[in-house]
C-alpha positions as CSV (number, residue, x, y, z in Angstrom):
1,X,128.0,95.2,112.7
2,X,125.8,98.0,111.2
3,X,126.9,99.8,108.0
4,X,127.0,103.3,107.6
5,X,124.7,102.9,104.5
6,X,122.2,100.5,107.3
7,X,122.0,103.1,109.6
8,X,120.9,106.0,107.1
9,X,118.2,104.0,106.0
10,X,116.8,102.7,109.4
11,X,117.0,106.3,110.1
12,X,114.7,107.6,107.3
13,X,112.6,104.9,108.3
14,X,112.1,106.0,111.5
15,X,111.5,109.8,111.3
16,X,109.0,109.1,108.4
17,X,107.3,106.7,110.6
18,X,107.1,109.4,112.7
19,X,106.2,112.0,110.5
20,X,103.2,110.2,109.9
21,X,101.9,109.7,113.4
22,X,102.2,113.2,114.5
23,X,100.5,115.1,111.6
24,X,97.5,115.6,113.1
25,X,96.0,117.2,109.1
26,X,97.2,113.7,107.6
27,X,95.1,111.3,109.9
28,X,91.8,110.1,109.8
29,X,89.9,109.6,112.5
30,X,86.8,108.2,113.7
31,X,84.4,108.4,116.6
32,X,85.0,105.8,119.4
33,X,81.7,103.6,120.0
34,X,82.6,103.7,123.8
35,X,79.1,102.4,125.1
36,X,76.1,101.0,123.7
37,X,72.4,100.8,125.7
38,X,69.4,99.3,124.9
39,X,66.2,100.0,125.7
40,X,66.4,103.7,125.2
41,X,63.3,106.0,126.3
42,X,63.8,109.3,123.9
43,X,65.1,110.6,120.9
44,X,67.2,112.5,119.1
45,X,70.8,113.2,120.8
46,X,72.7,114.9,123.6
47,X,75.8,116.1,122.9
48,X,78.5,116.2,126.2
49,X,81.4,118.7,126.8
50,X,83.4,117.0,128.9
51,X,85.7,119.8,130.8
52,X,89.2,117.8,130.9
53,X,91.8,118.9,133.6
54,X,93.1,122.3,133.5
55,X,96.3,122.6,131.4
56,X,95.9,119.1,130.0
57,X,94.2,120.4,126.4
58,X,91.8,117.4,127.0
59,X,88.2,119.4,126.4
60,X,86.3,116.9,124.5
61,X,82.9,116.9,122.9
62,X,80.6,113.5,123.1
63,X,77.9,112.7,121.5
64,X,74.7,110.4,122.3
65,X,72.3,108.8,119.7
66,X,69.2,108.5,121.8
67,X,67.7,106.8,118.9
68,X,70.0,103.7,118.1
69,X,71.6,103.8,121.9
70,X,75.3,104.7,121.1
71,X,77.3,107.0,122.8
72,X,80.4,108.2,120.3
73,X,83.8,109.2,122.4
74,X,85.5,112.2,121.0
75,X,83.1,113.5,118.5
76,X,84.4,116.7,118.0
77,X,87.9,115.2,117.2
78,X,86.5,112.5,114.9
79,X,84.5,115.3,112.8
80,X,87.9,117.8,113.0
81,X,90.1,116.2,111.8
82,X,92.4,118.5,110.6
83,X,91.9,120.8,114.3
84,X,95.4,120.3,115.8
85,X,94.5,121.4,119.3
86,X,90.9,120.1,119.3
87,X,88.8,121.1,121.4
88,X,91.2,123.1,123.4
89,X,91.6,123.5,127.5
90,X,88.7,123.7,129.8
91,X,85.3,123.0,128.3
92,X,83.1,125.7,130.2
93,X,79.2,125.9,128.7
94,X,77.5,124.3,125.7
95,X,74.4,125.3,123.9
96,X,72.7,125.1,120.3
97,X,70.9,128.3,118.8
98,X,70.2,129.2,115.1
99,X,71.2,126.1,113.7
100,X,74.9,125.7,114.8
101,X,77.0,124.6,118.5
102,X,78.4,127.2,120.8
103,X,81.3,126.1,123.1
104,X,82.9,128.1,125.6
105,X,86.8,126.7,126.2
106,X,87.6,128.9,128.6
107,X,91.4,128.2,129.4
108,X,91.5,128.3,125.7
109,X,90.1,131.9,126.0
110,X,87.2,131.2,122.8
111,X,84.5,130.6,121.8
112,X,84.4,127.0,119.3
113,X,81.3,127.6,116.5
114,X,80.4,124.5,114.8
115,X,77.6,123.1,113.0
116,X,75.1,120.8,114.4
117,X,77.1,118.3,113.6
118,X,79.9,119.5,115.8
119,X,82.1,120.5,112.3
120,X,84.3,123.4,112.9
121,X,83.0,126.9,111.6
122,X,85.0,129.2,113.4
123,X,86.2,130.8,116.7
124,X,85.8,133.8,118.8
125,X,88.3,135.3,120.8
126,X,87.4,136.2,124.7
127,X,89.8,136.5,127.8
128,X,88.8,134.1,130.2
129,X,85.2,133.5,128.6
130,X,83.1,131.4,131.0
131,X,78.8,131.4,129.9
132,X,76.6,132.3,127.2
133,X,73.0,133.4,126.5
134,X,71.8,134.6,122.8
135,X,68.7,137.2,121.7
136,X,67.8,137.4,118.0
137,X,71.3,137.3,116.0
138,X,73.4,138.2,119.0
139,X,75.8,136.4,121.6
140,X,76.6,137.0,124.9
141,X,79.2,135.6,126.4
142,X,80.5,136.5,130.4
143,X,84.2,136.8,131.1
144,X,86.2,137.5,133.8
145,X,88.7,139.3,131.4
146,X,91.4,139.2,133.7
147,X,93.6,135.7,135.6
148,X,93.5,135.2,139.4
149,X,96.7,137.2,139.5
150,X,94.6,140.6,139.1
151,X,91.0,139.7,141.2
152,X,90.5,143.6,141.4
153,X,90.0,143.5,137.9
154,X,85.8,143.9,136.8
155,X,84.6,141.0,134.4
156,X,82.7,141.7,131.3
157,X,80.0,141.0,129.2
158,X,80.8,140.8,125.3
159,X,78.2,141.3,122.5
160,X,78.8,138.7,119.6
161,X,76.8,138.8,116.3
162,X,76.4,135.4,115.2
163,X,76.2,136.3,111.4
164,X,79.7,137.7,111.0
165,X,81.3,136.4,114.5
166,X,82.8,139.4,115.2
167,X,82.6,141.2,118.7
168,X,80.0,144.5,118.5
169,X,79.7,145.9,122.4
170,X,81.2,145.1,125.7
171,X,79.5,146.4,129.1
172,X,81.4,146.1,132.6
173,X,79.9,144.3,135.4
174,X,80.9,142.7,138.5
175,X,83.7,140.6,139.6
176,X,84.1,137.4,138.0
177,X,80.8,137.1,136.3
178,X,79.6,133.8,135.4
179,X,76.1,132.3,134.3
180,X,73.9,135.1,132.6
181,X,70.7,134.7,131.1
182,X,67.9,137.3,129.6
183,X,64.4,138.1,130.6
184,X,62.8,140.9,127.8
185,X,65.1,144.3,127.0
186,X,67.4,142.9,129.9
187,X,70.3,140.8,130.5
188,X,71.0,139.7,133.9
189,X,74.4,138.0,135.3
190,X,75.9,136.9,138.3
191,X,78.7,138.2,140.0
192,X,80.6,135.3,141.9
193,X,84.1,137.5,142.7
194,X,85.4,134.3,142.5
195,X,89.2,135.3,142.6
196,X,88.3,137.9,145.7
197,X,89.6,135.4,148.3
198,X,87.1,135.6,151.5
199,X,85.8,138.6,150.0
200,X,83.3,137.1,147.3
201,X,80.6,139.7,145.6
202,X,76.9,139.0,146.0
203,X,75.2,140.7,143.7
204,X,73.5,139.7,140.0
205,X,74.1,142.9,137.3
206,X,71.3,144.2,135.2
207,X,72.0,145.1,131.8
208,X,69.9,147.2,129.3
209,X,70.6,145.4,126.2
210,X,69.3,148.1,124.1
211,X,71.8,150.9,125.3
212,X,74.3,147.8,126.7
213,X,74.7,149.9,130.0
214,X,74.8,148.2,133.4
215,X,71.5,149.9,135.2
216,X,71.9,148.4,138.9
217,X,73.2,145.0,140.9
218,X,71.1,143.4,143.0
219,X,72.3,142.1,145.7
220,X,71.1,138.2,146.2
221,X,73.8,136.0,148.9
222,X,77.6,135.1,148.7
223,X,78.8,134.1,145.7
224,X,76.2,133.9,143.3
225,X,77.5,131.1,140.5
226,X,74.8,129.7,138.9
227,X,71.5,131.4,136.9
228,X,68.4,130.2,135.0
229,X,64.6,131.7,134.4
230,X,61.5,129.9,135.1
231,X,58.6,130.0,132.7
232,X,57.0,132.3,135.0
233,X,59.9,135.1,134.4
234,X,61.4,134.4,138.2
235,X,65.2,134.1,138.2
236,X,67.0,131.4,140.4
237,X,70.0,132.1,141.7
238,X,73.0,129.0,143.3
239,X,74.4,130.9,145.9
240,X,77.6,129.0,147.1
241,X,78.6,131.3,150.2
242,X,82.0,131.0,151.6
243,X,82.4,127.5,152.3
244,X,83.0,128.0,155.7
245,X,80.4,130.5,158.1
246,X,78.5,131.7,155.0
247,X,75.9,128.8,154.0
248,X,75.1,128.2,150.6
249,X,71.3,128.8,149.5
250,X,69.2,129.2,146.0
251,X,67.5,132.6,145.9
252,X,64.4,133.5,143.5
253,X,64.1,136.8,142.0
254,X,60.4,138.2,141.2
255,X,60.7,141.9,139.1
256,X,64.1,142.1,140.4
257,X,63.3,141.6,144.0
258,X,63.9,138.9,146.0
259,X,61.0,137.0,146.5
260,X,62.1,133.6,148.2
261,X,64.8,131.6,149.6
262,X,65.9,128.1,150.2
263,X,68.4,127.0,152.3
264,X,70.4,124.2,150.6
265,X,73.6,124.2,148.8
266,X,73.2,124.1,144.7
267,X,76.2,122.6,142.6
268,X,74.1,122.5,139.6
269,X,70.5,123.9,138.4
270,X,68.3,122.9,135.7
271,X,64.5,124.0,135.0
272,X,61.7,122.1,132.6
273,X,58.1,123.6,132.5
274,X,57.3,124.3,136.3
275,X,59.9,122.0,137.5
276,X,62.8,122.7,138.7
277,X,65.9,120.5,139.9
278,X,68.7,121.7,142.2
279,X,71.8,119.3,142.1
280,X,73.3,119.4,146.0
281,X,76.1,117.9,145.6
282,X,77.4,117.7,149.6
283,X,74.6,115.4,150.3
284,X,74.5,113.9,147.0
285,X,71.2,114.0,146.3
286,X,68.6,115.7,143.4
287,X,65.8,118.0,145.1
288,X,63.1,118.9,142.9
289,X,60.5,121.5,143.5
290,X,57.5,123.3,141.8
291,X,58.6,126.8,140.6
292,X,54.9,127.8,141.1
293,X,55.0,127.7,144.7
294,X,58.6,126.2,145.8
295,X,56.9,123.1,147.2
296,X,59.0,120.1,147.0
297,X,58.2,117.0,144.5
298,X,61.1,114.8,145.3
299,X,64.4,113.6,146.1
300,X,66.8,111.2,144.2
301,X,69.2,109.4,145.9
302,X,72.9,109.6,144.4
303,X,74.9,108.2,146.9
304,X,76.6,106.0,144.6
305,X,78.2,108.8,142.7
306,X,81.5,109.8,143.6
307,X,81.3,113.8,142.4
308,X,77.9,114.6,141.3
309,X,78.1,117.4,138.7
310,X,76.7,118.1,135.4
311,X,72.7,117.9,134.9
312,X,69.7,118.1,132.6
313,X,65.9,118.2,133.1
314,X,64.6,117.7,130.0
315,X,60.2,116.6,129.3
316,X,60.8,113.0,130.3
317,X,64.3,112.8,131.3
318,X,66.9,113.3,133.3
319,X,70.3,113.1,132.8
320,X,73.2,113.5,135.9
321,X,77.0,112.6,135.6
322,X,79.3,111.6,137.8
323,X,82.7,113.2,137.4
324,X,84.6,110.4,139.5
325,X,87.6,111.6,140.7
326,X,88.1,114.8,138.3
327,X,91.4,113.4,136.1
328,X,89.9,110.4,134.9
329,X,86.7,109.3,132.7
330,X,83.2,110.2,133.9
331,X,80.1,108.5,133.9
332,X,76.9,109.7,132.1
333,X,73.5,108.7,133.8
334,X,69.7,108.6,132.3
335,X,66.7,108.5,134.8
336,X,63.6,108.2,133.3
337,X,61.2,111.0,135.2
338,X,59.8,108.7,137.7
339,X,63.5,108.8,139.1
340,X,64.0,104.8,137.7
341,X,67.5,105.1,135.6
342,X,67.4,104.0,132.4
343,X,71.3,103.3,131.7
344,X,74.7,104.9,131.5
345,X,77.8,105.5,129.7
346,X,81.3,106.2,130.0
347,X,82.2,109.7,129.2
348,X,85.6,111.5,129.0
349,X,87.2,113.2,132.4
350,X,85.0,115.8,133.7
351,X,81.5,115.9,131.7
352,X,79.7,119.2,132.8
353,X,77.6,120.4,130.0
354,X,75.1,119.0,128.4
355,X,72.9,119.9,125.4
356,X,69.6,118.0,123.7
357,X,69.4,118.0,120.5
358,X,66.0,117.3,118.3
359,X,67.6,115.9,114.7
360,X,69.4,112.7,114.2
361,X,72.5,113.1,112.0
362,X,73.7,110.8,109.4
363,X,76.7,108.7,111.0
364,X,79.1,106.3,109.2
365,X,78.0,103.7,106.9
366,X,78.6,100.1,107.7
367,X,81.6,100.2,105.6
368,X,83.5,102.3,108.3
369,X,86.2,101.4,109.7
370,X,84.9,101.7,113.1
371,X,86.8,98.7,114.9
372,X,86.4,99.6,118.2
373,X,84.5,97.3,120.1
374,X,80.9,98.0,122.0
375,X,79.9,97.5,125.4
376,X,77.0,96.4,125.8
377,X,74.5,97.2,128.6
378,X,71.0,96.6,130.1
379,X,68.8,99.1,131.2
380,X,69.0,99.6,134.9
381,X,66.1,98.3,136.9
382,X,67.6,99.9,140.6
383,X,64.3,102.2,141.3
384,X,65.7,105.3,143.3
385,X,64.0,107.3,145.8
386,X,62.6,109.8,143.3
387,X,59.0,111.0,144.2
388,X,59.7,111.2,148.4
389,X,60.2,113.8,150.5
């Protein structure tokens, strides 16, 4: 039988025990080696926001050394330590400018700053932020502002200068803007209307960003999503349509007229030089066409994925993920250009964003204690049908 005096003690034992394990500011942690490839084509590193499930606080930043061929799991968390929500819920868009990491959480409702080394600087404060875009010293962030419970509500564009973090303008747009991106003295965004159930918008707003007034909105197909420039000036626009009897097609944008159209759905768009790649995800497939002209260069085959979804076209690479079954971990994949993939890795759930980055940073020494164990992998050798029509 237990004393009185037993029980006390085996008591204090336990909630100290316990103290310990759930002070977040008290631990130290260190980046998981999750995969290691060999054979690498590249350098530098490529950092991945993985998006995590919606209400699960599971947004989690990645990082891959392209030089010594190890992908680090939970990155963010292992140079935050003392971050007691992480990342936060939702990772939405990642970028570096100036010098530092932008992060959009947008179920988080912020903006995470951090050094180039993913290290916490600090946060800005956005309802519902969802994309970004800079000019000079400034940020601009989209957000719909308001929750699907008020789809009546106009989104917004917020001004952000990057020196003091602090928000300096806000213009109206359209409903539910999301990707935005700038082209001279304007700032252009798309209007999905997301939340406007059968009644999506259709338009892309023009912004003056020297008197931060919305001048017009063009109108370009059903639910415009996604947006990115060509070197050439010419805006690309994912329309996603209605699912339904609306199809899905990308539309280019010459001097803010429309200028050419192709039919195909686009889950994902990314453009290098006068290449650009359109991610259809129905088909599973990677189409790739000159922006010069809109003639096709190839097609690569991703049949083998399971949810095709976040995407890169970088010089001499390209990297695709594979989001699986959207609650569990994802897969990142590297194809050299001629469509042959190089290797991949095991991401967290959800990886959608992905940003190059030039400089190597200094890791751990060898005295670490870094005991997780590394996988080791060969570089794939399956050739795709990249370079076919």
């Amino acid at each position: 039988m237990h004393t009185r005096s037993q029980i006390l003690i085996a008591f204090l034992i336990f909630n100290f025990a316990f103290f310990l394990t759930s002070c977040r500011t008290d631990e130290v942690v260190y980046p998981t080696i999750g995969t290691h490839v060999t054979d690498l084509v590249g350098e530098g590193g490529l950092y991945v926001l993985c998006e995590g499930n919606m209400g699960s606080n599971k947004a989690r930043l990645d990082y891959m050394n392209l030089y010594t061929g190890d992908y680090y799991a939970n990155w963010y968390g292992a140079q935050n330590p003392t971050q007691l929500k992480e990342l936060g819920d939702v990772g939405n868009d990642l970028q570096q400018y100036g010098g530092r990491l932008y992060a959009v959480i947008n179920c988080s409702h912020k903006v995470e700053v951090m050094d180039r080394q993913a290290k916490h600087i600090g946060q800005i404060d956005i309802p519902n932020c969802r994309y970004m875009a800079f000019r000079g010293d400034k940020l601009y962030v989209s957000a719909y502002v308001g929750s699907v419970a008020s789809p009546e509500l106009l989104g917004s564009v917020f001004e952000v200068d990057t020196a003091t973090l602090e928000i300096t303008r806000e213009v109206k747009v359209g409903h539910q803007p999301d990707e935005l991106c700038i082209l001279g003295e304007r700032l252009y965004v798309v209007n999905s209307g997301g939340y406007l159930t059968n009644r999506y918008d259709s338009t892309v707003s023009v912004v003056d960003l020297a008197t931060f007034k919305e001048l017009r909105r063009i109108p370009v197909g059903l639910n415009p999503t996604r947006l990115r420039a060509d070197e050439e000036g010419k805006l690309w626009v994912c329309c996603q349509g209605n699912y339904s009897t609306v199809a899905p097609q990308v539309v280019v944008l010459r001097d803010e007229q429309v200028v050419h159209r192709i039919p195909m759905p686009c889950a994902n768009i990314s453009i290098c030089g006068s290449t650009v790649a359109i991610l259809d995800a129905e088909q599973k497939a990677l189409h790739t066409f000159r922006t010069t002209d809109y003639s096709p260069v190839g097609i690569l085959d991703l049949t083998e994925y399971e949810h095709p979804y976040g995407l890169l076209l970088t010089d001499n690479m390209i990297f695709l993920t594979d989001a699986k079954n959207y609650v569990s971990s994802g897969i990142l994949h590297c194809y050299g250009i001629t469509g042959k993939e190089a290797w991949h890795a095991k991401t967290g759930d959800i990886p959608g964003h992905l940003c190059r980055v030039a400089e190597e940073y200094e890791l751990y020494n060898n005295q670490s204690p870094i005991t997780n164990h590394l996988i080791s992998i060969r570089c794939m050798n399956t050739v795709r049908a990249w370079g076919s029509s």
